[in-house]
N, C-alpha and C positions, 0 to 999 in steps of 0.2 A: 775934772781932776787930772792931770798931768801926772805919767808914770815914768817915773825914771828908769832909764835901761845904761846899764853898768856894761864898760868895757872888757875883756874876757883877762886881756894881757898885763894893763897897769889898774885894772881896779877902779878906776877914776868914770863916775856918772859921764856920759855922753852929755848930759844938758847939767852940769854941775853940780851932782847929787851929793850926797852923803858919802860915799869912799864905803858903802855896801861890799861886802866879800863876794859874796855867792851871785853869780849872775844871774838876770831873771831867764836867758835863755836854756841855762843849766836846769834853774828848777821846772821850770814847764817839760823839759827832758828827764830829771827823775822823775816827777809826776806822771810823765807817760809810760815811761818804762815799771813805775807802781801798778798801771793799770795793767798791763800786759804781762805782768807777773800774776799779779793777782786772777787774771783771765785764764792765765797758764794750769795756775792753779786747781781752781773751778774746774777745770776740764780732765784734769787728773783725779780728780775728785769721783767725778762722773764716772770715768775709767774704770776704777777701784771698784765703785758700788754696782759697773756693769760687768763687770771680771766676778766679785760676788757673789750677785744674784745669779749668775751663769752656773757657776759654783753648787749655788742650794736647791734651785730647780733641778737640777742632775741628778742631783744624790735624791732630793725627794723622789723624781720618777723612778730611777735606780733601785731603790729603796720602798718600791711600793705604796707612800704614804703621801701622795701631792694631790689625792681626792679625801685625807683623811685618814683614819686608822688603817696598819697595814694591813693588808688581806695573802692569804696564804696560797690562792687557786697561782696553778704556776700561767695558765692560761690569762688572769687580769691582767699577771705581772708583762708577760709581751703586750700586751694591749697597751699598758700604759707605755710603753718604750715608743709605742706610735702614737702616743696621743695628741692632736694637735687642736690648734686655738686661731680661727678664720681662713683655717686652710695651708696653716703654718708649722709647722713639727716644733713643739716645744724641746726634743732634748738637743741641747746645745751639739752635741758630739756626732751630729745627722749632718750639719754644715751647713744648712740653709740658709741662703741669704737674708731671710724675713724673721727669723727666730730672734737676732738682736734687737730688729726692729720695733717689735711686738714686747719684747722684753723692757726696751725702753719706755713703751709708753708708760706700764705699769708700773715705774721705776718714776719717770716724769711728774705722775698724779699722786704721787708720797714723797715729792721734796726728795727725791733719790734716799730715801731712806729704806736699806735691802729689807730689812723682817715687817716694815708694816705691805709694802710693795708683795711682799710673797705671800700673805694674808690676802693679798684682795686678791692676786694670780687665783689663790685655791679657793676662793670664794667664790671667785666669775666662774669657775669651771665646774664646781658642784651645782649652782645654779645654773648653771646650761644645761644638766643633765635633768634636775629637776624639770628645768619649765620647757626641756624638749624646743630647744632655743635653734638650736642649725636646720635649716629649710630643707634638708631632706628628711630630718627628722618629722618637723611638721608637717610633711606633704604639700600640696597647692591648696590655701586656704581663699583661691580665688573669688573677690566677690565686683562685680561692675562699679557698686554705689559707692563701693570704699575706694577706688580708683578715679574720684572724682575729687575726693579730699586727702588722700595721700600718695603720691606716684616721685616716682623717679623721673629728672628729665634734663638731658644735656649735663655738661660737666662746665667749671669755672676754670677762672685764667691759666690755673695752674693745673687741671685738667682731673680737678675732683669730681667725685659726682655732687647733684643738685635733689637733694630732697627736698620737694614743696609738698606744705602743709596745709592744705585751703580749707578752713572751719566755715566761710561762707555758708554753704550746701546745705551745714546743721542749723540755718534757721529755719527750714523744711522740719516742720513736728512731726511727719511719719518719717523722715531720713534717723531724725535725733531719737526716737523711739526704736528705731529698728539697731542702733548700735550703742543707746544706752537707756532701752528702757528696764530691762532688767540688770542682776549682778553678774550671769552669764556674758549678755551680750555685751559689759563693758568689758568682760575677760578676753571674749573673742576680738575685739577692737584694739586690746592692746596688745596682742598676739599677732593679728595682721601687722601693726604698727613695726612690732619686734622682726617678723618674718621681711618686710620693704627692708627694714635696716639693714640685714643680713645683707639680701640682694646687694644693696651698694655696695656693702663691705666688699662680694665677688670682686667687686669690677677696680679693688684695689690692689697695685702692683709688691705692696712691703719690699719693693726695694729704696737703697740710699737714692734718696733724690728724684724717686718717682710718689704720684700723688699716694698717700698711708691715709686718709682722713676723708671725712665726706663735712660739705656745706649744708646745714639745714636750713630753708628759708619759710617761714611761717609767715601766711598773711592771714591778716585779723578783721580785713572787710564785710562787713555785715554780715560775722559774725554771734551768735548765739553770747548775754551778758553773763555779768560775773552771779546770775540768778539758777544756773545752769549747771549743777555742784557737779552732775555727775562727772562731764566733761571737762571742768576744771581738775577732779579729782585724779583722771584719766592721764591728763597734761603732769600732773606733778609725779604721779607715778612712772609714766615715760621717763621724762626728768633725772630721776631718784635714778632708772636700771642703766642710762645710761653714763649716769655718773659715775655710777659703782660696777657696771661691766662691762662699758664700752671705753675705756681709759685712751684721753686723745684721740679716739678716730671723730669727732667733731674737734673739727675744725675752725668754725663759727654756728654762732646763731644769728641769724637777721631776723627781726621782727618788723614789719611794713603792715604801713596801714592801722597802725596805732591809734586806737580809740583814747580819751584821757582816763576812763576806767582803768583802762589795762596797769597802768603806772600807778594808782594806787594797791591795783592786787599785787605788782610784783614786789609791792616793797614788802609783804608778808610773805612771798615766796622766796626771795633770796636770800631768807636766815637758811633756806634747806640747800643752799650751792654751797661749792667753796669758793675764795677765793682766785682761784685757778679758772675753773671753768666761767664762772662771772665775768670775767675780761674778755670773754669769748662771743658777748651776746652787743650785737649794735639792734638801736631802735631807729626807724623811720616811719617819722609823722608820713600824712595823705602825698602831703604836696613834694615832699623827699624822693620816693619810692625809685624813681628811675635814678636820680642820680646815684642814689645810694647802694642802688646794683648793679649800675653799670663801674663801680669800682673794684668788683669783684668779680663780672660776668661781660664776657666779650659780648656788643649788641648781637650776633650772628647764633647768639644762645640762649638769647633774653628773647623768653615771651613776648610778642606784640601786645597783650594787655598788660604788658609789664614796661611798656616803653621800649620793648627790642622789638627784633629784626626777625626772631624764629618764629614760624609757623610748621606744625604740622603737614606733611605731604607736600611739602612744597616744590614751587619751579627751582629755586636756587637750594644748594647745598652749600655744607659747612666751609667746604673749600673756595667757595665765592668770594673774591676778597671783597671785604669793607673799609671802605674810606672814608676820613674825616676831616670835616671843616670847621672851622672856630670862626665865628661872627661876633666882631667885638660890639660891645656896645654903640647902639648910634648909628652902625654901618649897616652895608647892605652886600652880602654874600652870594657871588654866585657859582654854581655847578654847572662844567658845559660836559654832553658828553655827546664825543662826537660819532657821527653816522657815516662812514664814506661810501658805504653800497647802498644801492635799492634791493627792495621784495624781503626786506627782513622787517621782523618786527622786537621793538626795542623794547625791554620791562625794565622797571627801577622800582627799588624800595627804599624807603626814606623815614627818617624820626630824627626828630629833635628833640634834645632833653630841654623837658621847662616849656617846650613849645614858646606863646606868647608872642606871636611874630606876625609878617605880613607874608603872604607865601604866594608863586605865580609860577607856572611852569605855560614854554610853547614850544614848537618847534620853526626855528631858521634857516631855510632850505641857503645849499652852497651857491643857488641860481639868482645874481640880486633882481631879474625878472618874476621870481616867484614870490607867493604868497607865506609872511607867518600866520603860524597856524597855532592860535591861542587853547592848549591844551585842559587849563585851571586859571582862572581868572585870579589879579589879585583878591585876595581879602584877609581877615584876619584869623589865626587859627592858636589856638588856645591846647592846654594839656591834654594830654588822652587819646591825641591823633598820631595815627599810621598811614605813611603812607603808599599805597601800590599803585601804579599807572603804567599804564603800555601803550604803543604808536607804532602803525603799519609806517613804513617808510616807503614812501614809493619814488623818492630823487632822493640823492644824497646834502648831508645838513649837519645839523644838530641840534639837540635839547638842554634848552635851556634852564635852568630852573634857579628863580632869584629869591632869594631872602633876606626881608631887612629887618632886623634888630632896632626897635626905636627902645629899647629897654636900657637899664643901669649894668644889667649883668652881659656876662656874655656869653654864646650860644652852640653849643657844641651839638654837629649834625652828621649823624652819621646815613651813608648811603655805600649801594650798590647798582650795578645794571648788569643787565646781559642782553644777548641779541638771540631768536631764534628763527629758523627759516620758516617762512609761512608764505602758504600758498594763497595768492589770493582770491579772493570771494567769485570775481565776475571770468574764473576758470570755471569755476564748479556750474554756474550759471550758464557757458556754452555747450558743455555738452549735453 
């Protein structure tokens, strides 16, 4: 279909139109200038309802009655003047930087609507004092086993923390017994769960533009089924506290490793979300997993059974930089990293997402008298692999390492190296 575009000056179609008044450049320009009004709008809006609520949290603490009916002890009434929520002073008039922050979430999770938004503020905070929610309050409720399936680890792109969830563990019948064979020990379970939360919450700045939110990452691999009420039970109540008292500080949910069960229970479970937080939850099947976290996790922070690059205790730190290569289809990718000293010994780490490839590493001395020296044979290497390899150098060269893509897709490979000084073997041998 052929659009006609009108002259600005005599009116007259460009390609001999209609004699149209209005030009189509004009309206695409009130149309934008609609948006950006509209936008304008919207954001005064916000203003309003956080000018507001600023407003009625004041005079509640002020006022003695933002846990509730007011109380007369002149001693609450200071308490409450210092009352804060993640380490943050709720009364607007203290000037902290993190008070609007916090203020917004709760403002965020009610459609910015101020009186239901200041209902949930005094609901999250009567329940905190109920269930002895701040981790000084609870003490160290330290336990090894439970550090197996819920821990804190590394932070994502944007430098949030990384909650994993690993249910694996509970197909162990004395692990799943010990944390939910009674109604006890599901209360204690979900109490460690609430106290890990906090922890992350710490390590969160509330300021403009620094990370306010933590990543939750659930993996569901062999996993305990949907036959397992307690632990389902467990998950939904999670679920539920931190709907209703953790307002925005998730920032996602990833769910990896997705059995096909799971997607029929969650279609029973997401009548209990909103909206809101629902948009928050991405799923990834088995054969997903890495790519689908390396979208939100630098590899240099991704677990090695995750398809990254971190390991515990490791030779390289955070600060090592990672580099990456794209092999397109069909082709054949190579890494050279070069050696120009002897008596060092070189390490490299290596993954590719999707694997599926031919893989070959050697090293090629600078001497064309010397010998290469076939470090990895080709062959073919498939998902799930990681890779570490080191090589004394004793002439200068370098390591080569090639991969071909005989696939459709294409292969994104991330690595690193370093060098470190080592002494060689046949010193320790003379004396």
């Amino acid at each position: 279909m052929k659009m006609d575009i009108y002259d600005e000056d005599d009116g007259n179609s460009s390609t001999g139109g209609s004699g149209r008044e209005t030009p189509l450049q004009d309206y695409f320009e009130a149309f934008q200038e609609d948006g950006i009004a509209a936008i304008e709008e919207m954001k005064l809006k916000k203003k309003k309802a956080l000018l507001e609520f600023r407003c009625m949290v004041q005079d509640a603490i002020l006022g003695n009655y933002i846990l509730g009916k007011p109380k007369q002890a002149a001693k609450t009434r200071q308490q409450l003047k210092d009352i804060s929520l993640w380490g943050v002073p709720l009364l607007p008039t203290k000037g902290h930087h993190g008070t609007d922050i916090v203020l917004l979430k709760f403002l965020k999770a009610k459609d910015f609507k101020v009186h239901e938004a200041f209902k949930m503020l005094r609901k999250t905070l009567v329940w905190r004092t109920d269930f002895m929610a701040n981790v000084e309050q609870q003490g160290e409720l330290l336990d090894p086993d439970f550090d197996k399936i819920v821990y804190l680890n590394c932070k994502d792109k944007q430098g949030q923390p990384l909650c994993y969830n690993i249910y694996g563990p509970l197909k162990d019948k004395e692990l799943y017994k010990k944390f939910f064979g009674t109604k006890n020990d599901c209360d204690k379970f979900l109490r460690l769960k609430v106290q890990l939360l906090e922890k992350g919450i710490k390590e969160l700045s509330f300021k403009p533009g620094g990370p306010n939110s933590i990543v939750q990452i659930t993996d569901l691999k062999n996993s305990p089924g949907p036959g397992h009420k307690e632990l389902s039970l467990i998950c939904k109540k999670s679920l539920m506290l931190t709907q209703n008292h953790y307002p925005d500080l998730i920032n996602r949910n990833i769910i990896i490793n997705v059995p096909f069960w799971f997607y029929l229970c969650n279609v029973m479970t997401s009548k209990f979300i909103s909206q809101r937080n629902e948009r928050k939850f991405v799923f990834a099947r088995p054969s997903k997993v890495t790519k689908t976290l390396l979208r939100y996790i630098n590899p240099e922070n991704l677990p090695v059974e995750y398809g990254g690059l971190y390991r515990e205790n490791d030779e390289f730190f955070p600060e090592d930089r990672v580099s990456e290569l794209v092999v397109r289809k069909n082709t054949t990718g190579c890494i050279q990293i070069p050696v120009p000293e002897a008596g060092v010994t070189m390490i490299w780490d290596l993954t590719v997402v999707e694997w599926d490839v031919l893989y070959k590493e050697e090293f090629i001395p600078d001497d064309e008298g010397s010998y290469t020296v076939l470090l990895r044979e080709e062959r073919e290497r498939k998902g799930g692999e990681r890779i570490r390899n080191s090589f004394y150098i004793n002439e200068p060269g370098k390591i080569v390492i090639t991969i071909h893509n005989s696939t459709f897709n294409r292969k994104k490979v991330f690595y690193r190296f370093k060098t470190k000084p080592t002494v060689p073997m046949y010193v320790f041998c003379k004396k």
